[in-house]
C-alpha positions in Angstrom: 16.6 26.6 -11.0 13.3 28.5 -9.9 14.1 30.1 -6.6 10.6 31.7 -6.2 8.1 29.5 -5.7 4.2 28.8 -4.7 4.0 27.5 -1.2 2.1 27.5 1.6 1.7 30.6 3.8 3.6 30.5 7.0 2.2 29.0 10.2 -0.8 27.2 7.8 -1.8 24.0 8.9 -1.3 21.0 6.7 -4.6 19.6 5.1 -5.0 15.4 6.3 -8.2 15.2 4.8 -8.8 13.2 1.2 -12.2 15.0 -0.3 -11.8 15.2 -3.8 -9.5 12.3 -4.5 -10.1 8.6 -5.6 -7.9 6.0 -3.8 -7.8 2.7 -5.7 -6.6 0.3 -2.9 -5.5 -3.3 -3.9 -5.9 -6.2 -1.6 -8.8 -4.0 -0.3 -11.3 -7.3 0.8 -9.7 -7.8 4.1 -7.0 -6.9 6.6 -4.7 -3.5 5.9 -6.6 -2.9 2.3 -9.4 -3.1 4.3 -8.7 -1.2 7.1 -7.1 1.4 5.0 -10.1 2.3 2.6 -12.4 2.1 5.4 -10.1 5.1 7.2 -10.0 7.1 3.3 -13.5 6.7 3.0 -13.9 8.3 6.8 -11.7 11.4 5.2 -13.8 11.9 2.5 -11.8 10.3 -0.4 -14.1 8.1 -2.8 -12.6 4.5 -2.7 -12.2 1.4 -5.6 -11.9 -1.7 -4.0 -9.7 -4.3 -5.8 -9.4 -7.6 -4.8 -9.3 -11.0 -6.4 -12.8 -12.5 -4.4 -16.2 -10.6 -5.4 -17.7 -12.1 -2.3 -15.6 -9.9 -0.1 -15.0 -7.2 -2.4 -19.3 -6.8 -1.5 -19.1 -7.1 1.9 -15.9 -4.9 2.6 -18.2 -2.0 0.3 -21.1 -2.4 2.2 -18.7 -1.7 5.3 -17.7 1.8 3.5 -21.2 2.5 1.9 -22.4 1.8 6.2 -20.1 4.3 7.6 -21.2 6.8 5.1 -18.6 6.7 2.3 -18.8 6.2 -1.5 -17.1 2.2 -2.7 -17.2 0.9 -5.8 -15.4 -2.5 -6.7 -13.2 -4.3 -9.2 -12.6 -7.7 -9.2 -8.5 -8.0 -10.2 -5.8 -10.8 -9.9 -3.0 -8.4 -9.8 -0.3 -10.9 -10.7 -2.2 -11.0 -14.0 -1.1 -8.1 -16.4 -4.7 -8.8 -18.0 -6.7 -8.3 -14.8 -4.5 -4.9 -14.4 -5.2 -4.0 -17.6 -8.6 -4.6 -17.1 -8.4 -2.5 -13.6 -7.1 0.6 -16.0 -10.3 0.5 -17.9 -12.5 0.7 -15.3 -10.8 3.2 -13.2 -10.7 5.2 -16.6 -14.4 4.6 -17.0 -14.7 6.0 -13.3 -12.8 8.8 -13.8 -14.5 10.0 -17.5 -14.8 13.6 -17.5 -13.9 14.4 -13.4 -11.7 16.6 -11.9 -11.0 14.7 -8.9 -7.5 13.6 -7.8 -5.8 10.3 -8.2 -4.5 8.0 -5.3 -2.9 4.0 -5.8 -2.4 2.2 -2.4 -0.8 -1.3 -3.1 -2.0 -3.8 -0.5 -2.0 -6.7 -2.4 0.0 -9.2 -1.1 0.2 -12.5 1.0 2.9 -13.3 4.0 5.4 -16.4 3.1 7.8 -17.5 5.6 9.6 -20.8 4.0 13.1 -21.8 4.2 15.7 -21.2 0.9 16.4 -25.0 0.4 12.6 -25.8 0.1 11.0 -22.6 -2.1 10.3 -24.1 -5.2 9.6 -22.2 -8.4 6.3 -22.2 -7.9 6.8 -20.1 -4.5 9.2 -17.5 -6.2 6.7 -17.2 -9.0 3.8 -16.6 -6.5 5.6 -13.8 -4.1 7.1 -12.2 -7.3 4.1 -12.1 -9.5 1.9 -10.1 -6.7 4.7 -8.1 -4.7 6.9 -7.0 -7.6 5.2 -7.7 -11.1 2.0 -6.5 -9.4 3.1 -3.2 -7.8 4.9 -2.3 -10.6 2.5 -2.8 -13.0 -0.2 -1.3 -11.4 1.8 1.7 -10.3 3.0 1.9 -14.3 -0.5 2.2 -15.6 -2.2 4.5 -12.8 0.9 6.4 -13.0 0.0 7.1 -16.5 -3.8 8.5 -15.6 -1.8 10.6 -12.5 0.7 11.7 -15.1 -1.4 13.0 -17.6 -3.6 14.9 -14.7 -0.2 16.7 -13.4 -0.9 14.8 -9.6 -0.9 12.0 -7.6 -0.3 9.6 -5.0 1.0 6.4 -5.2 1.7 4.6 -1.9 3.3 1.0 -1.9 3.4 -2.0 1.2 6.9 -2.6 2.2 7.9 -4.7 4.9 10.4 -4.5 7.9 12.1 -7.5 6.1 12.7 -5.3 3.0 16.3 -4.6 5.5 16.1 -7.4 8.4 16.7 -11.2 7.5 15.3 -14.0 9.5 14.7 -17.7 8.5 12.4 -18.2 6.3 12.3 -14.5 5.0 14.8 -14.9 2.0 12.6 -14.6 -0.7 9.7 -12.6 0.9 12.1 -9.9 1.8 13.7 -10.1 -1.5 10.3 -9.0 -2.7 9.2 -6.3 -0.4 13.2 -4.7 -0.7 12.4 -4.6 -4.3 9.3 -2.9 -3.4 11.1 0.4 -1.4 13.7 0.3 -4.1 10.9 0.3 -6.8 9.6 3.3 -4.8 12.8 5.4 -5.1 13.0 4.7 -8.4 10.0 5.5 -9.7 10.0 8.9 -7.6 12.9 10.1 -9.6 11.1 9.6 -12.9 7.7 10.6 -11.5 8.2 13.3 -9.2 9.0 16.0 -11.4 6.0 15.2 -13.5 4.0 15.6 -10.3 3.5 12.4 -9.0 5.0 11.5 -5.7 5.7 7.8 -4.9 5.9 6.2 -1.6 5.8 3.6 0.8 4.9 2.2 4.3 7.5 -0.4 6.0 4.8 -2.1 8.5 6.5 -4.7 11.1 4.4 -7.9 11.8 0.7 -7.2 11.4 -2.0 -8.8 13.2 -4.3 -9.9 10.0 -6.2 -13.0 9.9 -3.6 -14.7 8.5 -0.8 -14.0 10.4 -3.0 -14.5 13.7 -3.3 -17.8 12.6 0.2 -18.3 11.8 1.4 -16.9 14.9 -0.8 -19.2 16.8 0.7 -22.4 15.1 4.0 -21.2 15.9 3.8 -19.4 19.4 8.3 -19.9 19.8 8.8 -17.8 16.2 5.9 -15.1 17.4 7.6 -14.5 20.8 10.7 -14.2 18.8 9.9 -11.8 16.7 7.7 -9.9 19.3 11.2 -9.4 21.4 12.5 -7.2 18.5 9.4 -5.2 18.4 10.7 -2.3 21.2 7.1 -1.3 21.9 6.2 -4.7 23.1 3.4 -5.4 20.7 2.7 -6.3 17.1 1.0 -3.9 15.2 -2.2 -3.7 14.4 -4.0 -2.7 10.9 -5.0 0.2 12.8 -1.1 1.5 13.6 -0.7 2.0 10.3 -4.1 4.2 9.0 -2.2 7.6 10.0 0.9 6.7 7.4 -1.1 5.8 4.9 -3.7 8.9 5.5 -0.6 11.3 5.6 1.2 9.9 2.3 -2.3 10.3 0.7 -3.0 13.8 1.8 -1.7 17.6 0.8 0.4 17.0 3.8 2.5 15.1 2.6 3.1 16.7 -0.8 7.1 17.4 -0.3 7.6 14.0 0.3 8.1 11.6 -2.2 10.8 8.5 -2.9 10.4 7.8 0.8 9.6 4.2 3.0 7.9 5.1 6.0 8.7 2.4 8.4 5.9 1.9 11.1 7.4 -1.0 13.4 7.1 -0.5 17.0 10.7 0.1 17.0 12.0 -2.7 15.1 14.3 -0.7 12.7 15.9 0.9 15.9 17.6 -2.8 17.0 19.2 -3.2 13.9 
């Protein structure tokens, strides 16, 4: 075991910023993909947006290219191993001959609140294909491209119901715990080879979609809001210094790790 070792001097600050690295952020059209590569491409880092609608993909890269930053976009279904493959290629064909370092954020994903005696195949099948075929797969081949370079960042989307239960949750939880557990597991094959794997835990986000949901079913959303110890949901917002930190030098003796960003939530289990 190497006692001596390279580190950094005493009393030096960590770097947050991400110049020099290309984040590929799934799910990046609209609400925490979004959000998030709009915040990397304020801290210098080159962004790929990946998202199954080309209409938004445009718009949310005209939102980077407007704030000053550099987008480019790949249309990608990622519970399709094709469309990931496909994804590989063209993050290959981005990368050709650069010395710039590699990030993964996977945002892809869709909330699912249903009770156990009425998910049907078809519902497991959906969840599964995008939160745990998906992240894996697109973790296995970036992985590869960070692998080969000696570095990089992969950072997945947990979820507070990865360890809570509620009605409804069974098999959306199921997913996201597989998520965190993928995470620690893929950090004990990875990080040695230079690669550190992690991921954010977010409690109930304010999206869109859960907006809307929350709106159709104002009972459950005060329910859930009295477990939050901060007395709010989160916004996208909350959770831009997590994912900053997990993709900067700052962060490069962590690894295995789900960050949980909940207002508190975890604290009232």
């Amino acid at each position: 075991m190497a006692i001596s070792q390279e580190h950094n001097e005493v009393g030096q600050l960590p770097s947050f910023r991400l110049d020099g690295r290309m984040a590929v952020i799934t799910g990046a059209s609209d609400g925490i993909g979004r959000t998030f590569a709009l915040a990397y491409a304020r801290s210098g880092a080159e962004v790929v947006l990946v998202s199954r609608t080309r209409e938004k993909l445009v718009e949310a890269q005209r939102s980077v290219e407007a704030a000053g930053g550099c987008a480019h976009i790949i249309r990608a279904d990622v519970g399709k191993l094709d469309d990931i493959r496909s994804m590989e290629q063209e993050v290959l064909r981005l990368l050709k001959g650069r010395d710039i370092s590699l990030v993964l954020v996977n945002c892809a994903g869709f909330g699912f609140t249903k009770a156990a005696l009425d998910t049907t195949e078809e519902d497991w099948d959906r969840i599964l294909d995008v939160h745990a075929k998906g992240t894996f797969f697109c973790c296995q081949f970036m992985g590869k491209m960070m692998i080969e370079r000696g570095y990089g960042k992969i950072i997945n989307l947990s979820s507070t119901w990865s360890v809570s239960t509620d009605a409804g949750k069974c098999v959306y939880g199921l997913a996201k715990a597989g998520v965190s557990y993928l995470t620690a597991a893929l950090s004990t094959e990875w990080a040695p080879l230079g690669v550190r794997v992690n991921a954010i835990a977010p409690t109930s986000t304010l999206t869109e979609s859960t907006s809307r949901t929350f709106r159709e079913n104002e009972a459950r959303a005060q329910r859930l809001l009295s477990r939050i110890k901060l007395g709010r949901f989160a916004e996208p917002s909350d959770l831009v210094g997590a994912a900053i930190f997990l993709a900067s030098p700052a962060s490069d003796f962590v690894s295995g790790h789900t960050l949980f960003v909940d207002g508190g939530w975890l604290a009232a289990l």
